[in-house]
C-alpha positions as CSV (number, residue, x, y, z in Angstrom):
1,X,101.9,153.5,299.5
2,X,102.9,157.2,299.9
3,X,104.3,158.5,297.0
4,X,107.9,160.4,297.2
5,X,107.4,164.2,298.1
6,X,110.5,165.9,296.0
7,X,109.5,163.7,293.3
8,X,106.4,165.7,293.1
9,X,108.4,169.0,293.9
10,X,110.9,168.0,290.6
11,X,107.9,167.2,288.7
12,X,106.1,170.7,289.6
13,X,109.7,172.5,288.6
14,X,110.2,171.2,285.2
15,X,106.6,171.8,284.5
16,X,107.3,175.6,284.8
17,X,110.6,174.9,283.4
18,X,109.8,173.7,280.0
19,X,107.3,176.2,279.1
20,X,109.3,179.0,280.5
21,X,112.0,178.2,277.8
22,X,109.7,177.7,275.3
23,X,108.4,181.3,276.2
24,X,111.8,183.1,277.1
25,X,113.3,181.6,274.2
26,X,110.2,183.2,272.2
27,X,110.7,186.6,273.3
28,X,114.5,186.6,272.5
29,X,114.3,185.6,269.3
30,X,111.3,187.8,268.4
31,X,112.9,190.6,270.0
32,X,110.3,191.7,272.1
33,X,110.9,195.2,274.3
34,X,107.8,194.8,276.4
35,X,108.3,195.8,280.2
36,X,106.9,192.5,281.6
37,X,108.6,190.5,278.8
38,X,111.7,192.1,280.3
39,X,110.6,191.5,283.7
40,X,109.5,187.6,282.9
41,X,112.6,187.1,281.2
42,X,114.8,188.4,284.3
43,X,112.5,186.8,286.8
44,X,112.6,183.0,284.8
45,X,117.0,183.4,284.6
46,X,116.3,183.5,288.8
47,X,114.3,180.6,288.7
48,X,116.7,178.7,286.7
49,X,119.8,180.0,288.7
50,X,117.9,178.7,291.9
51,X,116.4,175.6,290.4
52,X,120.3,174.7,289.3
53,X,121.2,175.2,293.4
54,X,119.0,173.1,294.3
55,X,120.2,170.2,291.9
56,X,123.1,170.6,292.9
57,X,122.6,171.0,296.5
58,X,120.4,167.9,296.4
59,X,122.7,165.8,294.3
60,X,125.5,167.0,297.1
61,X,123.1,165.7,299.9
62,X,122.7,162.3,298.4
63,X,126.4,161.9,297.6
64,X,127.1,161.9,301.4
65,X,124.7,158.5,301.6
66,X,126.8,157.0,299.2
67,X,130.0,154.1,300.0
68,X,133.6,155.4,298.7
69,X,133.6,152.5,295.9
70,X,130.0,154.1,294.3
71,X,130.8,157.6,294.0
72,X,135.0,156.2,292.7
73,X,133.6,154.1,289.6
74,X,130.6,157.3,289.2
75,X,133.5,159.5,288.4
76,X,135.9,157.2,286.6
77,X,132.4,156.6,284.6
78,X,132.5,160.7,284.3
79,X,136.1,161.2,283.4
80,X,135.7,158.3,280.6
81,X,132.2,159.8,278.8
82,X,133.7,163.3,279.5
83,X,137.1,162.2,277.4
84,X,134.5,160.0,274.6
85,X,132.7,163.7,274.2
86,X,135.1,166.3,273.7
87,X,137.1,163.7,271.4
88,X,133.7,163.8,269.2
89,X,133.7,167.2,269.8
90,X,137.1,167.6,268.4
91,X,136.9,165.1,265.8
92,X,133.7,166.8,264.0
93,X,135.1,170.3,264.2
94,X,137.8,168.7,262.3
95,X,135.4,167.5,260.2
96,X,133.4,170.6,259.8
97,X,135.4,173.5,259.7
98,X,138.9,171.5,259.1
99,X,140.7,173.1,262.1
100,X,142.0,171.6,265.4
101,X,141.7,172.8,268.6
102,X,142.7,170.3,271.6
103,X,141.4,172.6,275.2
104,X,138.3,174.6,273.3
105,X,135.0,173.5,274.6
106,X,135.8,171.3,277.7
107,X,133.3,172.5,280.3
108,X,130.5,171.4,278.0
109,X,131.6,167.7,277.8
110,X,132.3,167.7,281.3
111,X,129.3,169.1,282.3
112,X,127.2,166.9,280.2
113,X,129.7,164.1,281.8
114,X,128.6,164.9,285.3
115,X,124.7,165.3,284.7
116,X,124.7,161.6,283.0
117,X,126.2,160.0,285.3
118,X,124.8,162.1,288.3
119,X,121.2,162.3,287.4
120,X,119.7,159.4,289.5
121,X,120.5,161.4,292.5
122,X,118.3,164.1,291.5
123,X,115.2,162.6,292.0
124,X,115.5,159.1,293.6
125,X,114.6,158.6,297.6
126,X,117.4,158.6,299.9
127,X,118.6,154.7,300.8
């Protein structure tokens, strides 16, 4: 059995992925003013700006396979972990700094919201 080429192509992306945070974050928070430190940093925020296009891109491609009724309970299942987050998020910067503030912060929830639920399109085979 032939195994699934862009499983192989996600696999080889997150192995430069993970070390390349590792390292950029490194050099950020040491500071470092090297010329190729510079140029590795700049050069690894283009891989991740591409790498996110294609996520998306192939996340797009996939939704276009699926029937009406999948993708309308995917994003009622977005809309209800997106609303379960930033009421966490709310309630626990209550919590912590005793302040409320209702619309602050709600691309991160919805974000995280979207890549949940979305995330078996990434890498799974086309039906």
């Amino acid at each position: 059995m032939r195994r699934y080429r862009p499983l192989k192509f996600i696999n080889i992306m997150y192995s430069i992925f993970i070390p390349g945070i590792i390292l950029t974050m490194y050099i950020v928070y040491k500071d470092i003013k090297n010329i190729w430190a510079i140029r590795f940093v700049i050069g690894y925020v283009v891989f991740m700006m591409l790498f996110l296009v294609y996520l998306v891109g192939s996340i797009i491609f996939k939704l276009k396979n699926l029937k009406w009724k999948e993708i309308k309970g995917r994003l009622i299942k977005v809309f209800f972990i997106c609303i379960s987050m930033w009421a966490i998020n709310i309630l626990s910067m209550y919590l912590i700094k005793g302040e409320i503030m209702i619309l602050h912060n709600l691309e991160i929830p919805m974000a995280m919201a979207f890549g949940i639920t979305f995330w078996d399109l990434v890498g799974a085979p086309q039906r």
